[in-house]
C-alpha positions in Angstrom: -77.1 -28.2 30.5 -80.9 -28.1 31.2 -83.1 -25.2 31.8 -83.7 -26.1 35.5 -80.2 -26.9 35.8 -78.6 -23.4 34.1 -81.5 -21.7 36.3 -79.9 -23.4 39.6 -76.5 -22.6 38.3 -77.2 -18.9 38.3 -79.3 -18.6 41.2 -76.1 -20.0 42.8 -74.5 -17.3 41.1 -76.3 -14.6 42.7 -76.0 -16.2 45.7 -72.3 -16.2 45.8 -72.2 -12.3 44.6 -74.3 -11.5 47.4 -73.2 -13.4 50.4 -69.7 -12.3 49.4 -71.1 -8.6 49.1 -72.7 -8.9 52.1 -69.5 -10.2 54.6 -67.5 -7.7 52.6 -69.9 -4.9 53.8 -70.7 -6.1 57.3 -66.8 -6.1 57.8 -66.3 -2.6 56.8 -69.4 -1.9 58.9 -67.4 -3.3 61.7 -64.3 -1.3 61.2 -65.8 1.6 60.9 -67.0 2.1 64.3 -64.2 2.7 66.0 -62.8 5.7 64.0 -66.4 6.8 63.9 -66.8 7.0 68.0 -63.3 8.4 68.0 -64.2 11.1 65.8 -67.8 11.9 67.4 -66.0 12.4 70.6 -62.8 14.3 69.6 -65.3 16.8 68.1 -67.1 16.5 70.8 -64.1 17.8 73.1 -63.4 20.7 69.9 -66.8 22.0 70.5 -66.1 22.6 74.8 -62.8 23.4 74.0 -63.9 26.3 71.4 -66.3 27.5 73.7 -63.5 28.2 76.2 -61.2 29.7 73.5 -64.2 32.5 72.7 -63.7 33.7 75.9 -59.8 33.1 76.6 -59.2 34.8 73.2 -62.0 37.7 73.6 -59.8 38.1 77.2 -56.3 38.4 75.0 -58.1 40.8 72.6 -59.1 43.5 75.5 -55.8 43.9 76.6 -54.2 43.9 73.0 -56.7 47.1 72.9 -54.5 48.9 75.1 -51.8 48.8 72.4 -54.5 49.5 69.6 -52.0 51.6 67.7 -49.6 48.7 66.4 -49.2 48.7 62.8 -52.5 46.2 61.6 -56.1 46.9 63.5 -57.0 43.7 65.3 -61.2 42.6 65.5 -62.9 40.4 67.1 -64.2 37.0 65.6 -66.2 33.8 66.4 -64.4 30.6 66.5 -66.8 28.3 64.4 -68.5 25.0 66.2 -67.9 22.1 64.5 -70.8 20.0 64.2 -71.1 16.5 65.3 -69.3 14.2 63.1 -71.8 11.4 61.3 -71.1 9.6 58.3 -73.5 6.8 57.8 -73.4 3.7 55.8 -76.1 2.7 53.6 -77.9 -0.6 54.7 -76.7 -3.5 52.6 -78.5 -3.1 49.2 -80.8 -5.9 48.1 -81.5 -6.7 44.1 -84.3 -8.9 43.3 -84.9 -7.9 39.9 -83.2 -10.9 38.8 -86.0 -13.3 40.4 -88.1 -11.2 38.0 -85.8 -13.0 34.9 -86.4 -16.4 36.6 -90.2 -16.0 37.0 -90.0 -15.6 33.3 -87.8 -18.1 32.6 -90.6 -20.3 34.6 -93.3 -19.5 32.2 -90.8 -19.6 29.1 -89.9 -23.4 30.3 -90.3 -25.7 26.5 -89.2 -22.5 24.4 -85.9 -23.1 24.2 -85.0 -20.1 21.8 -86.6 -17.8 24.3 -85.6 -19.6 27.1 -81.7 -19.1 25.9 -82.5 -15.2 25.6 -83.8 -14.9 29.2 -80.8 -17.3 30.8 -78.5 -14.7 28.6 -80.4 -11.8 30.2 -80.2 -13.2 33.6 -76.0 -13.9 33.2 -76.2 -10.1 32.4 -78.2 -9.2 35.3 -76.2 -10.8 37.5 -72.7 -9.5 36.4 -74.3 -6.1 36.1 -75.6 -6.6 40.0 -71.9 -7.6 40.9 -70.2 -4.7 39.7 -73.0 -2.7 41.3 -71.6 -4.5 44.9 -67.9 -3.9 43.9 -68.4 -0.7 43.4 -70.7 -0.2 47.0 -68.1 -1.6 48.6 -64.8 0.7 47.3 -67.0 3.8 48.2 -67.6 2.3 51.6 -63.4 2.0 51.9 -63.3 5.2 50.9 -65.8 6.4 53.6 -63.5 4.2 56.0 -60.4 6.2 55.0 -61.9 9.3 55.0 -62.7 8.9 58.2 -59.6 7.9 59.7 -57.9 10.5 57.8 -60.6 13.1 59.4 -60.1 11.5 63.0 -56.3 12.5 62.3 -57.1 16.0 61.2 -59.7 16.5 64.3 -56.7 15.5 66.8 -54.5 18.3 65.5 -57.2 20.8 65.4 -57.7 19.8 69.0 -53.9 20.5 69.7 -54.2 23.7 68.1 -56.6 24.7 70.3 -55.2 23.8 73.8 -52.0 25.1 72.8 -53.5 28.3 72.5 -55.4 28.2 75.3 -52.8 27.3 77.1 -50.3 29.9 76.1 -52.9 32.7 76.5 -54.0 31.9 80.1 -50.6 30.8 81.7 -48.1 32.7 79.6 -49.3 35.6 77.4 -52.3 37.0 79.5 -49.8 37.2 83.0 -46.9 38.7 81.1 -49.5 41.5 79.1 -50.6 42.5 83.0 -47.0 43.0 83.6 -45.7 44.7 80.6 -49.1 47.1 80.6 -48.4 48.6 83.8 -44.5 49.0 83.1 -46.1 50.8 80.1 -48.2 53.1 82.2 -45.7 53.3 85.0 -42.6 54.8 82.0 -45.7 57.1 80.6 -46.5 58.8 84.2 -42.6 58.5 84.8 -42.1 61.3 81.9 -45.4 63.1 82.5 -44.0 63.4 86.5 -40.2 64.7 85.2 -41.6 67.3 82.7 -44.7 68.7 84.5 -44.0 68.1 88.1 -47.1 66.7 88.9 -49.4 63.7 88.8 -51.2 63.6 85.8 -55.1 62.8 86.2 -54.8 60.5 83.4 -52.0 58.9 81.2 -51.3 57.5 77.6 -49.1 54.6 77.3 -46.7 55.5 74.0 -46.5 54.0 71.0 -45.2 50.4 71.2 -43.2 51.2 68.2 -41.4 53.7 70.4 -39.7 51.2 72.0 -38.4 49.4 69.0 -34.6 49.7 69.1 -33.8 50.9 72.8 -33.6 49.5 76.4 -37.2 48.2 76.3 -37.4 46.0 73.1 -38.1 43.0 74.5 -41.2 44.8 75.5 -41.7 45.8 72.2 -41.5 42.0 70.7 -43.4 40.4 73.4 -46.3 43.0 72.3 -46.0 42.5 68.4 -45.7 38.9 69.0 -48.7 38.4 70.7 -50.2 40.7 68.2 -49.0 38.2 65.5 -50.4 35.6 67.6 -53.4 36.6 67.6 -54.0 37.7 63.8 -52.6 33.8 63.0 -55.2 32.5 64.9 -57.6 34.3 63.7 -56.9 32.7 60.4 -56.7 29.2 61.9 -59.9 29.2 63.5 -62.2 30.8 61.3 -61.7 27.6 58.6 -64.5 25.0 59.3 -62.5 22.1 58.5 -64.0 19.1 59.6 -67.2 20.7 58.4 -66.0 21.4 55.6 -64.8 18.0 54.5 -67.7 15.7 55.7 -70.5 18.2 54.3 -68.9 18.4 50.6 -67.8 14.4 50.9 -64.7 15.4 50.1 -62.3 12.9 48.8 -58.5 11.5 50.6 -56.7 13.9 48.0 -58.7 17.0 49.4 -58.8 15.9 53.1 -54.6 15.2 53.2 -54.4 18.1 51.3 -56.3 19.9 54.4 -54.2 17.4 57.0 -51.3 19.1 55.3 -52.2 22.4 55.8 -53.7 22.2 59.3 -50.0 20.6 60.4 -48.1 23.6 58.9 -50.3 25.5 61.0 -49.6 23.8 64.2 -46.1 23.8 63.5 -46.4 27.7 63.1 -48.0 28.0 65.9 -45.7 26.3 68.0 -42.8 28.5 66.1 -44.8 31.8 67.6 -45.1 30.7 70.3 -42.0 30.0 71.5 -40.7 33.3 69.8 -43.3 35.0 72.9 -41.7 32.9 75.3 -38.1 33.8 74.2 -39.5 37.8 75.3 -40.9 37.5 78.3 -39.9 39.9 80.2 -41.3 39.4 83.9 -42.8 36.4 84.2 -40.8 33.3 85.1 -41.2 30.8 82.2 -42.2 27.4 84.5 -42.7 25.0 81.4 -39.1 23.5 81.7 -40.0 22.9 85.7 
């Protein structure tokens, strides 16, 4: 084969790698902005819905001051904002190096034992500048998946947080009203019997002093919204989605952290249906 022809064959060459680069990347491009909107909103709806469970959960924590001397202190804490979800692909790469070979295979044209050592360089170039786009486009799957696995993560750390905003405003919260003032009422019941008089101020007792008798549902509705609280706590002070798109984590790490995040909700779900199995007062209306 000629000079001119072997240079046509490989410019050829590089054309195929390219174009075939290039459709392979435009179509990941294409399927990636679906899970990509998905995500941007459903963190979207994590950062109102956080903002809602400050103040939901700050409410739950005032009243579980009023029983302040159950076994482990309870704090406040700040549920962490996620930040926007964005994960941007790099622009289709372009590598003209190669047309740097050709110029000198140009000028090199009647040399054949140079001319041989260029074309070889040029075949090199060009295999070296496929591998480069093989490799582009597995990381860009692997951005794809990641996402999608994210996405999935997102929508469970969004359940996590209705269902507790949910359970503190329609069950919990309603129920602590009630069970406070029965509190109050006993306390001023046994102040009334042994001084025969009303008392200008009363102490609830100890919940624990209810363990064991008439009242312990009282006493379990009280510890488990206790243990409520100290589990979310733990659940929403992990950054997750942060987390994984700030360290480009990889699918091993991020199911690892799907993993987790399920055990959680499925926990959560567990405790609280253990506080609606003690309510005391308040009728139960979820099976309405």
């Amino acid at each position: 084969m000629s000079i001119r022809k072997e240079k046509i064959f490989l410019k050829n060459q590089l054309d195929d790698v390219y174009k075939n680069y290039e459709e392979a990347a435009e179509k990941i491009r294409r399927n990636f902005k679906e899970p990509e909107g998905l995500l941007d909103a459903q963190v979207g709806i994590i950062n109102n819905d956080t903002k809602k469970a400050r103040k939901i959960i700050s409410a739950l924590y005032k009243f579980l001051l009023n029983f302040n001397k159950i076994e482990t202190p309870i704090t406040v804490f700040d549920l962490n904002v996620e930040p926007l979800y964005t994960m941007e692909l790099w622009d289709v790469k372009t590598n003209y190096s190669i047309e740097k070979i050709f110029r000198e295979l140009e000028s090199g044209l009647g040399k054949r034992k140079k001319n041989e050592a260029v074309l070889q360089k040029a075949q090199n170039e060009i295999e070296s500048f496929e591998t480069e786009c093989n490799n582009d486009i597995t990381k860009r799957k692997n951005h794809l998946a990641l996402c999608k696995e994210i996405l999935e993560i997102a929508e469970i750390y969004s359940n996590c947080i209705t269902l507790v905003n949910d359970t503190i405003t329609e069950m919990i919260i309603p129920e602590l009203k009630a069970v406070l003032c029965f509190f109050y009422a006993d306390a001023m019941k046994e102040t009334l019997r042994d001084k025969n008089k009303i008392p200008l101020t009363v102490e609830p007792h100890r919940i624990s002093t209810y363990q064991n008798t008439l009242y312990h549902k009282h006493y379990l509705f009280v510890k488990n919204t206790a243990d409520f609280y100290k589990f979310i706590c733990r659940v929403f002070t992990k950054t997750v989605i942060k987390n994984l798109v700030e360290s480009e984590s990889n699918m091993k790490t991020a199911k690892s952290e799907r993993n987790k995040l399920k055990n959680d909700y499925n926990d959560l779900e567990q405790r609280v249906q253990e506080i609606r199995d003690n309510r005391i007062i308040t009728e139960d209306k979820s099976n309405d």
